[in-house]
Every structure is written in structure tokens, then in C-alpha cells.
N, C-alpha and C positions, 0 to 999 in steps of 0.2 A: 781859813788862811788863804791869800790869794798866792800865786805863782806866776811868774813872768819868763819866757824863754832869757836862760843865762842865771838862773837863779840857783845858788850852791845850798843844797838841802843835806838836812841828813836822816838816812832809812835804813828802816832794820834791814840786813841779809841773813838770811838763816845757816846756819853750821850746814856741812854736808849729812847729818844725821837726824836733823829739821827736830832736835830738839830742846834747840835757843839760837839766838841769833845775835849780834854785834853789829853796833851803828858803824855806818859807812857815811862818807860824803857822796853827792851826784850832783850834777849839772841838769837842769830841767831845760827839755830843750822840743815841748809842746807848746800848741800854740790853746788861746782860749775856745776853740772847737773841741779841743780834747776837753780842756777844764771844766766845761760847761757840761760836760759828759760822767764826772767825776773820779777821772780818770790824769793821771801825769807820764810823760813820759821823759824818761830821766836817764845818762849815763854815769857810771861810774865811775869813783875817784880814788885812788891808790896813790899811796907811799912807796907801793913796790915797781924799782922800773924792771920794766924785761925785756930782751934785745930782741923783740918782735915786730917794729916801728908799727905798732899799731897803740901807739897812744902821742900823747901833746902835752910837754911841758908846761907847768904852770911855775910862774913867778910869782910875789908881790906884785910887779907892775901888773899884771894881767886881772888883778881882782881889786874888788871894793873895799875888802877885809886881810889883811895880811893872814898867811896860813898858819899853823903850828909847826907844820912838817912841809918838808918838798914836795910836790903833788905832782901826779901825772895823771891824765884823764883817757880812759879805754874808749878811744873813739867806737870801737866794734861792739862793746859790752851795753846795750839798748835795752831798756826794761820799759812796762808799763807796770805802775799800778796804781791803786787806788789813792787819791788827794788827804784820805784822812789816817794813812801808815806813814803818811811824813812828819818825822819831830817836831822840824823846823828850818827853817831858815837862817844862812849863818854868815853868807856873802855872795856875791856876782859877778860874774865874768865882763871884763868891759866887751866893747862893741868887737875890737879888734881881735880881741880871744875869740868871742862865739861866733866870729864869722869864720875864723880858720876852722873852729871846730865841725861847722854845717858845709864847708870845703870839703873836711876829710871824711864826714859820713857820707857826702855824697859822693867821693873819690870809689869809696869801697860799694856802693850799692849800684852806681850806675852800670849800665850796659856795655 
């Protein structure tokens, strides 16, 4: 399966007892350097807001695929992992989403 930065996937997260785990949605938000490495780097997407401002509203408008639930996306919650623990693909951020989102990952990591 191929992957494109903006791309709303869904991957297992393990319980905190690592003995099952519960699909999640993420935003893939590596470029074909990682992919080609077989590798994704991806953030996470929660139903839970929490009064931390470290996440970004998602709307309907903001994606390709309308959502089930209200989303919000943990700009800070940054994962790598392997291209072949992703489910699948389910929708995509337009331009204007993933650009605020690589805004605010860079907000939090610059110097």
C-alpha cells in the first residue's frame, strides 16, 4: 500500500499492558524517504478533546472522507512505524489542514 503525507490511516495502539491493542486513526505526515525505508511516520487522531492546545480541530471540510466522530489531531503525539502495521487508509487531509498541521509541529520543535 502506498502512503502520501496527509493520508488518514488506521494502526493498532497497544493497551498500556501491551496485551491487545485498539485501532486508532493518524495522519501520515512522512515523506517517500521514509517510505522507501519501510518505514511511516504518522500522528495521532482522537475523539478526546483536552484543554492542552496541543491539538487541531478536524472538520468535514478539512478532509476527503467525512468522519464518524469529531476528531482532533495530537499535533505532539509523533510516531514511527513500520508501513506494513497499517490497516488502511480511510481519508485525507486537504492542503489547507496539513499545512497548519506541519505549522504547529514545527511551532512545538523549533528553537
Amino acid at each position: 500500500m502506498n502512503f502520501t503525507k496527509g493520508d488518514t490511516v488506521i494502526i493498532p495502539v497497544p493497551f498500556t499492558d501491551n496485551l491487545g491493542h485498539k485501532l486508532h486513526p493518524a495522519v501520515v505526515i512522512s515523506n517517500d524517504l521514509v517510505h522507501k525505508a519501510g518505514d511511516v511516520m504518522i500522528v495521532q487522531i482522537t475523539s478526546k478533546l483536552k484543554s492542552d492546545k496541543l491539538h487541531i480541530t478536524l472538520t468535514d471540510d478539512d478532509v476527503s472522507e467525512k468522519l464518524p466522530v469529531k476528531s482532533y489531531i495530537r499535533v505532539h503525539e509523533i510516531f514511527v512505524l513500520k508501513q506494513s502495521l497499517i490497516k488502511g487508509k480511510v481519508s485525507g487531509l486537504k492542503k489547507h489542514k496539513y499545512s497548519e498541521l506541519a505549522k504547529r509541529i514545527h511551532k512545538i520543535i523549533e528553537i
